[in-house]
Rosetta silent file (secondary structure, phi, psi, omega in degrees, C-alpha in Angstrom):
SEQUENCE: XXXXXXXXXXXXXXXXXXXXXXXXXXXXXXXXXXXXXXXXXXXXXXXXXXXXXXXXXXXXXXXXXXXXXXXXXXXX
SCORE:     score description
SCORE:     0.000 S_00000001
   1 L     0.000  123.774 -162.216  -18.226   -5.382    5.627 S_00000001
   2 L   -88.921 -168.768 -173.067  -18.284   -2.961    8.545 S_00000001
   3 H   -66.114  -38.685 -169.079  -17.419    0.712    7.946 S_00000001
   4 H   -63.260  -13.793 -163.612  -13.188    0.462    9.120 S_00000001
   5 H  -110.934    3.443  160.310  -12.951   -2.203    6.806 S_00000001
   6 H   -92.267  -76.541 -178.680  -14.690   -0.222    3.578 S_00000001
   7 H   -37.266  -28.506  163.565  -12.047    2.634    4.802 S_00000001
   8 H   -70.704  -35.616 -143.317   -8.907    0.602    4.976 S_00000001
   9 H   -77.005  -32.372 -162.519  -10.192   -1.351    1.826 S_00000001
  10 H   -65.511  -35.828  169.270  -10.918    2.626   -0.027 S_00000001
  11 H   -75.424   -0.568 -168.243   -6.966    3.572    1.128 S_00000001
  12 L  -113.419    2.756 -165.182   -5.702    0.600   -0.129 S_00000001
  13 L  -136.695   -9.244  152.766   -7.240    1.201   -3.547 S_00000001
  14 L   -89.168  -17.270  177.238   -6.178    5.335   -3.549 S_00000001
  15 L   -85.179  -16.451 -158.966   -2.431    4.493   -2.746 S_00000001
  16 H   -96.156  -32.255  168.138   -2.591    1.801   -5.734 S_00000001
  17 H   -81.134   -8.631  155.424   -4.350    4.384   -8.257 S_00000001
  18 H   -71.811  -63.254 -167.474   -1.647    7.064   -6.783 S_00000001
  19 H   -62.827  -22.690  174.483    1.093    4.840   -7.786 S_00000001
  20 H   -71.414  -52.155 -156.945   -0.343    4.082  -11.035 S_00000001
  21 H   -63.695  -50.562 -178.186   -1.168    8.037  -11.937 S_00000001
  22 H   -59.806  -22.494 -178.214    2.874    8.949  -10.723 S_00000001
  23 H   -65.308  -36.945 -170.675    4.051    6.375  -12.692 S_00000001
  24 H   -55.104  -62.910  153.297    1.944    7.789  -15.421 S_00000001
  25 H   -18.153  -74.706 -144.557    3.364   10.997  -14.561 S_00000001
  26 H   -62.611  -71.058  173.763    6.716   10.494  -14.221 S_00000001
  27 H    -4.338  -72.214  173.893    6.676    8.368  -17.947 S_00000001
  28 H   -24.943  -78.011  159.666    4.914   11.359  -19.345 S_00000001
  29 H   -31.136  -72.318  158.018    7.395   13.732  -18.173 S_00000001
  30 H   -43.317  -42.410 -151.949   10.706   11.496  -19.400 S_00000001
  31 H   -77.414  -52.068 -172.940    8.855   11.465  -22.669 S_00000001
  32 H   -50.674  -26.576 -142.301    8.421   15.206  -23.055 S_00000001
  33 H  -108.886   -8.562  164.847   11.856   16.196  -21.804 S_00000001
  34 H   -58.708  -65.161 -175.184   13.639   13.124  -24.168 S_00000001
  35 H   -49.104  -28.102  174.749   11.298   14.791  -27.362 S_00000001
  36 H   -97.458  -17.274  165.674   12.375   18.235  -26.516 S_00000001
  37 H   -69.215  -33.644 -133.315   16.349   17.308  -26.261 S_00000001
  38 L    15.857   90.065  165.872   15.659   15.124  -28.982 S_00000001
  39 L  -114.476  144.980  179.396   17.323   12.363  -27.462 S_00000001
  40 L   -75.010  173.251 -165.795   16.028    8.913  -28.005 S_00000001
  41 L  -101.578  119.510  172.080   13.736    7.005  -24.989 S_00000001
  42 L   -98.716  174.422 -161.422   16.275    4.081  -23.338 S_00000001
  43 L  -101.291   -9.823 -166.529   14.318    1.135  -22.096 S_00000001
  44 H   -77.237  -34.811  169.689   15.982    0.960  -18.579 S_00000001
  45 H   -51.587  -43.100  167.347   14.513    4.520  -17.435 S_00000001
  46 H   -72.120  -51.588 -175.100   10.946    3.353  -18.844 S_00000001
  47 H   -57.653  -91.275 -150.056   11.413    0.062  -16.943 S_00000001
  48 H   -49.795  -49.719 -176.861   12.516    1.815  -13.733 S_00000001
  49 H   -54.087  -26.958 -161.106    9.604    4.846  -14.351 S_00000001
  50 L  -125.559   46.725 -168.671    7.059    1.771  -14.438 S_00000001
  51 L   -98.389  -72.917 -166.236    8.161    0.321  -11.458 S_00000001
  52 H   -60.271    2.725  171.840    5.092    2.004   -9.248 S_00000001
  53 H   -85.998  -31.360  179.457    2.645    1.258  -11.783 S_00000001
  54 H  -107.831   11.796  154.872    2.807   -2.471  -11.368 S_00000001
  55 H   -75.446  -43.760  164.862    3.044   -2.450   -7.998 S_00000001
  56 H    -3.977  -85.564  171.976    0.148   -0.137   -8.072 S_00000001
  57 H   -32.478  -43.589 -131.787   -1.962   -2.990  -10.482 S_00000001
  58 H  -106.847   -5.291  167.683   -0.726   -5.845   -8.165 S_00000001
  59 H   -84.788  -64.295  177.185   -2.220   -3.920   -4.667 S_00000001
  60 H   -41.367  -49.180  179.645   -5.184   -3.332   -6.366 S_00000001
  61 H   -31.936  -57.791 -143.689   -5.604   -6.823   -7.753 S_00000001
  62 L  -134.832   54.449 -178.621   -5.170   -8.047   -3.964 S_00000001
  63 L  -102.350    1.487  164.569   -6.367   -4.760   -2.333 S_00000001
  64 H   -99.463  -19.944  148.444   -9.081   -6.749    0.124 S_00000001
  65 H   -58.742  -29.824 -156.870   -6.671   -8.635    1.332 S_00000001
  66 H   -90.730  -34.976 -163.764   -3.801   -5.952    2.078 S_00000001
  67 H   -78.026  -52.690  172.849   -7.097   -3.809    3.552 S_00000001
  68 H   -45.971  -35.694  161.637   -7.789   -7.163    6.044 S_00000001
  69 H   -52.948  -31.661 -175.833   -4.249   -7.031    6.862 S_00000001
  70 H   -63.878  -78.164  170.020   -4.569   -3.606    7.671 S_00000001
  71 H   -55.503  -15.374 -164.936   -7.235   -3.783    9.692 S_00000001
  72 H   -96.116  -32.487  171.763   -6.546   -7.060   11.647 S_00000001
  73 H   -70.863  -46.237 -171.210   -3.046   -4.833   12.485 S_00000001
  74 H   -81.655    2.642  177.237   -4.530   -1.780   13.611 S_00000001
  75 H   -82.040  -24.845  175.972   -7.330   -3.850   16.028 S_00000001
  76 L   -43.965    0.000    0.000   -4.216   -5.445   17.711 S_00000001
């Protein structure tokens, strides 16, 4: 694997651990500001918060592909 294609594969594998850590975030955040209202945690807002986390997993999982993809687009 030449060097553009370790760099596409390393940006493909910092947006999918960014989307995981905001998800992380955001979760975090809803928890504290339900616990300081003291309001209970609904599940659709926790669903919806942990929407960028599994895309996140499912780019990594298949992050050498999405980095060939990448790459085979920007040599066009």
């Amino acid at each position: 694997m030449d060097a553009p294609d370790r760099g596409a594969l390393m940006l493909v594998r910092f947006i999918a651990v960014s989307l995981m850590g905001v998800s992380v975030v955001e979760l975090a955040l809803y928890w504290v500001i339900s616990s300081s209202h003291h309001t209970p945690m609904e599940t659709f807002p926790c669903v919806l918060k942990s929407i960028p986390a599994v895309l996140g997993i499912v780019i990594l999982i298949k992050a050498r592909a999405v980095a060939e993809w990448i790459s085979n687009k920007l040599d066009e």
